[in-house]
N, C-alpha and C positions, 0 to 999 in steps of 0.2 A: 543731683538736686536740680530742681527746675530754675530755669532764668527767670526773675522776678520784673516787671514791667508795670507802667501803671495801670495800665485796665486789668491786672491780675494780680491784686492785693496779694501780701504775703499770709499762706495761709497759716492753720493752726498747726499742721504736719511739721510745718517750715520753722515756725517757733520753736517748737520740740527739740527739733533738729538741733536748730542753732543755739537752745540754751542746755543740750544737756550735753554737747561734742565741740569740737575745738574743730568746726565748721564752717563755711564762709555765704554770706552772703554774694550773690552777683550779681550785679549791676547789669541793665537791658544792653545798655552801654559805655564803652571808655571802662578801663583794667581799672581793679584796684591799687590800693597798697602794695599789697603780696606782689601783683602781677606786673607792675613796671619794670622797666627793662632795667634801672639799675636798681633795685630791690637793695640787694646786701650796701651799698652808699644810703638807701633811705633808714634802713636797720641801724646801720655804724651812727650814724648821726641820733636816730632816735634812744637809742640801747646808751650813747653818752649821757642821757637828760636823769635824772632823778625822779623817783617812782611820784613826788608829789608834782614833779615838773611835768611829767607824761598823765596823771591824770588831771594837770590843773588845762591840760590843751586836750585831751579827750573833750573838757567839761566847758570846754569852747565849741567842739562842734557838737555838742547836747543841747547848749544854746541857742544856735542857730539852729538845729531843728526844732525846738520846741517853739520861738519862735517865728518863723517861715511856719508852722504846720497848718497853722488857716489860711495865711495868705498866699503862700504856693506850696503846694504840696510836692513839687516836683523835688525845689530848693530843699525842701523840708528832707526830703530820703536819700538827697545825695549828700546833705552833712551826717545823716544816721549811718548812712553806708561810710564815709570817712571816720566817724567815730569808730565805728566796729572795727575797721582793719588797723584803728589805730589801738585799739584794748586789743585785738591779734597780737601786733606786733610787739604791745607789752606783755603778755603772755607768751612770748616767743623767746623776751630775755632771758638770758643765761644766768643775768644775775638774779632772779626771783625765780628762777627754775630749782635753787637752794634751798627755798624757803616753802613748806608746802600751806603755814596759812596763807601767807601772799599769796600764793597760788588763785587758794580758793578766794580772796578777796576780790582779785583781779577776773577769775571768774564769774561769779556770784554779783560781781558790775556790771556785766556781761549780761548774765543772765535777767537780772533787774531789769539792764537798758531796752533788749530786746522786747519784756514780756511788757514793759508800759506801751512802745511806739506801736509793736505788732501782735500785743498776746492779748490774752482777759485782764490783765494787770491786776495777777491773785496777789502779789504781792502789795498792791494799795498805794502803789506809786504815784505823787502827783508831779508836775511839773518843778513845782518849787520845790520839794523835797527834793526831786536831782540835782536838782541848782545848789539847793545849801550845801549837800555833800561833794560834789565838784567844786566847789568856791573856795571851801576848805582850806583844800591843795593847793588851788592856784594861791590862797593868801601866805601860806606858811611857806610856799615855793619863795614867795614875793621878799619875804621876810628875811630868810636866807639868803639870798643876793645884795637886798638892803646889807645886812649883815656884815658880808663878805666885800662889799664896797669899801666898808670904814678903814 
């Protein structure tokens, strides 16, 4: 797969790509997720969080790009790119590896995030609609820790 760069939009091949296969984007520059030197320490830590806990911090950096995408578009694609290795890396747990709708949820989030920032957005995605469903998470995650304080 080609290096994505900003004078070279990601194309529609590239969309394909990366919503129908367990794929990676790459950054023109500076490694991803996957690619850091301590990878399995970013994993351990992440793979500890709870599935609403890991999507309520996906739907943080969904945020920031949706935000940032007029006013820097640079900002804008390198939270997209941190979103995505970060739906990787939950797609990579062992413990949703058990479960095949989670699977497909955790995909199919993927797939959504991808085809609004860089596809046709056949799915009808608006900005707020990812919000609300990111928010979600983060509040029931929230809710849970409130919880667990008492």
């Amino acid at each position: 797969m080609r290096r994505v760069t900003e004078s070279q939009p990601i194309s529609l091949d590239d969309v394909r790509t990366l919503a129908g296969g367990h794929r990676r984007i790459r950054r023109a520059s500076g490694p991803s997720v996957t690619e850091w030197q301590h990878r399995d320490i970013a994993q351990a830590r992440w793979w500890h969080l709870s599935l609403a806990e890991q999507f309520g911090n996906i739907g943080s950096e969904i945020s920031r790009a949706v935000t940032w995408s007029t006013r820097n578009p640079e900002t804008s694609q390198a939270a997209l790119y941190r979103a995505l290795d970060l739906i990787d890396l939950t797609l990579d747990d062992p413990r949703h590896r058990r479960s095949l709708p989670r699977l497909r949820e955790i995909a199919r989030t993927r797939e959504v995030v991808v085809d609004f920032f860089a596809g046709p957005n056949v799915h009808g995605s608006t900005s707020a609609s990812l919000m609300k469903y990111f928010d979600q998470f983060a509040l029931y995650a929230r809710r849970v820790h409130a919880a667990a304080a008492r």
